[in-house]
C-alpha positions in Angstrom: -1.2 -6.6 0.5 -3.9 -8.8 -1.6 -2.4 -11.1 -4.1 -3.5 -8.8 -6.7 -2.1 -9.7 -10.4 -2.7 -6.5 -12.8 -3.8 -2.9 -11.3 -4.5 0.0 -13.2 -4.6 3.6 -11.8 -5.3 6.9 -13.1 -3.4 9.9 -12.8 0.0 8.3 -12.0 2.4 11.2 -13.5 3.4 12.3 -9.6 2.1 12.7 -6.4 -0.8 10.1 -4.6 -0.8 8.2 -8.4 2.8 8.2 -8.4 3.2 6.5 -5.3 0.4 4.5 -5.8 2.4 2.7 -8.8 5.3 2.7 -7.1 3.9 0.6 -4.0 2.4 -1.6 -6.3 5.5 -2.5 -8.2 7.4 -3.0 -5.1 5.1 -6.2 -5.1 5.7 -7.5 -8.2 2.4 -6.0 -9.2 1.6 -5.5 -13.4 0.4 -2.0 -13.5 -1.0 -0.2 -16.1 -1.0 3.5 -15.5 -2.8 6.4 -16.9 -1.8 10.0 -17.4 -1.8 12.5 -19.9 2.1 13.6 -19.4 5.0 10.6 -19.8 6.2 8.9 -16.9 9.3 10.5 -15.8 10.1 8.5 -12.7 11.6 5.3 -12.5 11.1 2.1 -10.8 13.3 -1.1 -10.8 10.2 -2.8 -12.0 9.3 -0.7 -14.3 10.1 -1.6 -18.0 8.7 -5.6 -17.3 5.8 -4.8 -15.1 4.5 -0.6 -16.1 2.6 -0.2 -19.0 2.2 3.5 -19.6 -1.4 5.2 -21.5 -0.3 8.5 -22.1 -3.7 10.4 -22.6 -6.0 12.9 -21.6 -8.9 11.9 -19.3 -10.9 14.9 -20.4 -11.3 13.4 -24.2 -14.6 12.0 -24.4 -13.0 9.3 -26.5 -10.6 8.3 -23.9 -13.0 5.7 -22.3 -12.9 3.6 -25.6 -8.9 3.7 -26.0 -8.3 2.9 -22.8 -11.3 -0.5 -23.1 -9.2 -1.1 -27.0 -5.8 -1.8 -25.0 -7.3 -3.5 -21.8 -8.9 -6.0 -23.9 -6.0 -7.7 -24.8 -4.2 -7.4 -21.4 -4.9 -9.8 -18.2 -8.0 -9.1 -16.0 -7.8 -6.2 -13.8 -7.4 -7.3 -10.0 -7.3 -3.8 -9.1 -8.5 0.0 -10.1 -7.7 3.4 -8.5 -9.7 6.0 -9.5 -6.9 8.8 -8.7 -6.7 11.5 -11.5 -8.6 14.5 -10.5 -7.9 18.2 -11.1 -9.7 21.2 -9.9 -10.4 25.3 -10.3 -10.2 27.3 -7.1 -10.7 31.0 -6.5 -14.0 33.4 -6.9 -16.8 30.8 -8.6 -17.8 34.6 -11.1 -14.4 34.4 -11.1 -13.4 31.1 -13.1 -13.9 30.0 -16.7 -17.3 27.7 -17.3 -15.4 25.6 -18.9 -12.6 25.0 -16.4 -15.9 23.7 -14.4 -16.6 21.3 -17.3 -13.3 20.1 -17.3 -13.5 19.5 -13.5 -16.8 17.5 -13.9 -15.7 15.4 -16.3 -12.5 14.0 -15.4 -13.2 13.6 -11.9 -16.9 12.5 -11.6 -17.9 11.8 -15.5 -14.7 9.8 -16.9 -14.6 7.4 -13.9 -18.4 6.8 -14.0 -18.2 5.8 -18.0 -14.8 3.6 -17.5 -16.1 1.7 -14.1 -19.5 1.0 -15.9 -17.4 0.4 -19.5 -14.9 -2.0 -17.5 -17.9 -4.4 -15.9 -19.7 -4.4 -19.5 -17.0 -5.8 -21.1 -15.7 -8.3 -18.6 -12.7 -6.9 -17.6 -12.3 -7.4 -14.3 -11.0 -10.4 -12.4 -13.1 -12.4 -10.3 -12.7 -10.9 -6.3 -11.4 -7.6 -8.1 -11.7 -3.9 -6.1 -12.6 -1.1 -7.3 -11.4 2.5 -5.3 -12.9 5.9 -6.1 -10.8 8.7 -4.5 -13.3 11.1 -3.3 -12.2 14.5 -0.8 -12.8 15.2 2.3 -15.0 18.1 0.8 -17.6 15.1 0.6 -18.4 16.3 4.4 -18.8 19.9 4.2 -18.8 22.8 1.9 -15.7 24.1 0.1 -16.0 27.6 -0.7 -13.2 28.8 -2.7 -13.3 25.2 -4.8 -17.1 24.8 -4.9 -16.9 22.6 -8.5 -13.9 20.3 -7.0 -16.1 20.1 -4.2 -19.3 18.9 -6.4 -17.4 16.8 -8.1 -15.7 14.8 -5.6 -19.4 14.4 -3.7 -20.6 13.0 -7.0 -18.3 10.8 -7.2 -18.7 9.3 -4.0 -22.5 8.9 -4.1 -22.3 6.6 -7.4 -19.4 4.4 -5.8 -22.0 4.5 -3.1 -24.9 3.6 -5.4 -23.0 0.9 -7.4 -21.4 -1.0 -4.5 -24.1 -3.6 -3.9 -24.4 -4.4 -7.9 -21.0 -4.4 -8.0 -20.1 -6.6 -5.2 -23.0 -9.3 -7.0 -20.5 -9.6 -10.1 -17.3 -9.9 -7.8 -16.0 -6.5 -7.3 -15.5 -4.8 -3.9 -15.7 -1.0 -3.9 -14.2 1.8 -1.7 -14.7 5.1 -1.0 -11.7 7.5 -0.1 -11.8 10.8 1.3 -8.4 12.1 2.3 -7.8 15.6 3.3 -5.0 17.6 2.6 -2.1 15.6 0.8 1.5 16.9 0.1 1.8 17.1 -3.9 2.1 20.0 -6.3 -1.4 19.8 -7.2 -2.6 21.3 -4.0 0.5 23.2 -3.2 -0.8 24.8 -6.8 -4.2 25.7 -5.4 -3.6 26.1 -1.9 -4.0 29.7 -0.3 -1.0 31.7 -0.1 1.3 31.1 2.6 -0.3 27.3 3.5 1.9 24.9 5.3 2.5 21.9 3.2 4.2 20.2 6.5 0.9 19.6 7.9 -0.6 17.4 4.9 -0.2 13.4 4.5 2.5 12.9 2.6 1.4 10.9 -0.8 3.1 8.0 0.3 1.4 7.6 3.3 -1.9 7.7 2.0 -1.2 5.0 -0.5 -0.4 2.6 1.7 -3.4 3.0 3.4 -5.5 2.9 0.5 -4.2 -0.2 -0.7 -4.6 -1.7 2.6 -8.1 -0.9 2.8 -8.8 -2.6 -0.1 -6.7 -5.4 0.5 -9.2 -5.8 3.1 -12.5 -5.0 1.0 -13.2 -2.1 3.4 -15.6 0.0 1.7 -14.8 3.9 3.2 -11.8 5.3 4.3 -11.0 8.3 6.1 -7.3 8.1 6.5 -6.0 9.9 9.8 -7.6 11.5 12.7 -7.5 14.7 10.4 -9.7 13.2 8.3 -11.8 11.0 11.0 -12.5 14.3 13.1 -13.7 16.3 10.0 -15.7 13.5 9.2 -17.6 13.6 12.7 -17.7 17.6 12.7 -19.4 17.7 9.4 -21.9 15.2 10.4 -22.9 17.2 13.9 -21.7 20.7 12.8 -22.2 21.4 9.3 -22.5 25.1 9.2 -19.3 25.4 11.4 -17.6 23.1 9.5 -18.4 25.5 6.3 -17.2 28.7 8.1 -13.8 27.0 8.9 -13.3 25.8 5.5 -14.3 29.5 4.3 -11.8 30.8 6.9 -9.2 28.4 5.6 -9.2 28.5 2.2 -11.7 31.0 0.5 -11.0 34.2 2.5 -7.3 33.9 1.9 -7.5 33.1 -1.8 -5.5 35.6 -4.4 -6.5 34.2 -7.6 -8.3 31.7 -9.3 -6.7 28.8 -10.5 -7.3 26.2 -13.0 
């Protein structure tokens, strides 16, 4: 792993965020986390290295709070774009403004804070930057068509930004992992879905931090992900049908 000094990663309550922190911290890594629930899991690090923001992403003051207790921190080496949510079921089906929410924690909030972070200096010099995207970036998601949006949205600014970016010192990645095993997509998974078939969170930590280490700037983790990515590029409608099969005809309800 890089020699990275202070991280900071969103969404860190459980799941990829969670073990995110947790890998970091088995390196002696400062972390400062963000979530809106307290931390309830516990690291042997923890109480000289985790600093915990408890707040919600979706407040459109959260950008300026976050900036207020960086700026008296050390530099960030390192930032995970993590926290994301969704709404799944019937699009006539689901609230407007669970769709707002979607948009702006997962496509808005890290746009405003990446751009907020490099305006006020706060990252270190050979810093990286990671957006976690979806593998929804390659296809169509019917049954979650605003997480879907999102997520693409996402992953065309990091796209967009890289080369500016990379002129003031900071690497950016892409991510775009399928199916992971947390509670978030056992919550809108279709009924009946086997869980033993996604990455486990842990898992795809490690492999995101080692792609940064690296300064890689996409990453597909696992031949799941690698053969969705090539099936989406030369099949695109087939793709779409699968996903439809997969997750929008065996949908029971909308979530969010």
């Amino acid at each position: 792993m890089k020699n990275w000094k202070h991280a900071l990663v969103t969404g860190t309550g459980q799941g990829i965020g969670k073990a995110l922190c947790q890998r970091l911290l088995d390196h002696d890594v400062k972390v400062t986390s963000i979530d809106r629930d307290p931390i309830i899991w516990t690291h042997s690090n923890q109480d000289k290295l985790l600093n915990h923001i408890e707040l919600d992403l979706i407040n459109s003051n959260s950008v300026n709070e976050i900036i207020s207790e960086l700026s008296s921190r050390k530099k960030l080496d390192l930032v995970i774009h993590n926290a994301g949510i969704s709404a799944t079921g019937k699009f006539e089906e689901i609230d407007p403004t669970a769709y707002e929410n979607v948009l702006k924690l997962n496509t808005l909030f890290p746009m405003q804070l990446s751009a907020s972070l490099m305006q006020n200096g706060l990252f270190a010099k050979n810093a990286n930057l990671a957006f976690v995207s979806s593998l929804s970036h390659t296809t169509g998601y019917p049954g979650a068509s605003v997480y879907g949006a999102s997520k693409d949205a996402i992953a065309i600014y990091a796209k967009s930004v890289r080369k500016p970016f990379a002129a003031q010192g900071v690497s950016v990645l892409s991510v775009f992992p399928g199916p992971v095993r947390t509670d978030h997509a056992q919550r809108h998974a279709p009924k009946g879905a086997d869980a033993s078939k996604r990455m486990p969170p842990e898992e795809l930590a490690s492999r995101i931090l080692k792609a940064a280490s690296a300064n890689k700037k996409v990453l597909y983790p696992g031949a799941a992900a690698q053969s969705a990515r090539i099936l989406g590029k030369i099949a695109p409608n087939l793709m779409t049908n699968m996903m439809r099969k997969i997750i929008y005809d065996k949908l029971d309800r909308p979530v969010w």
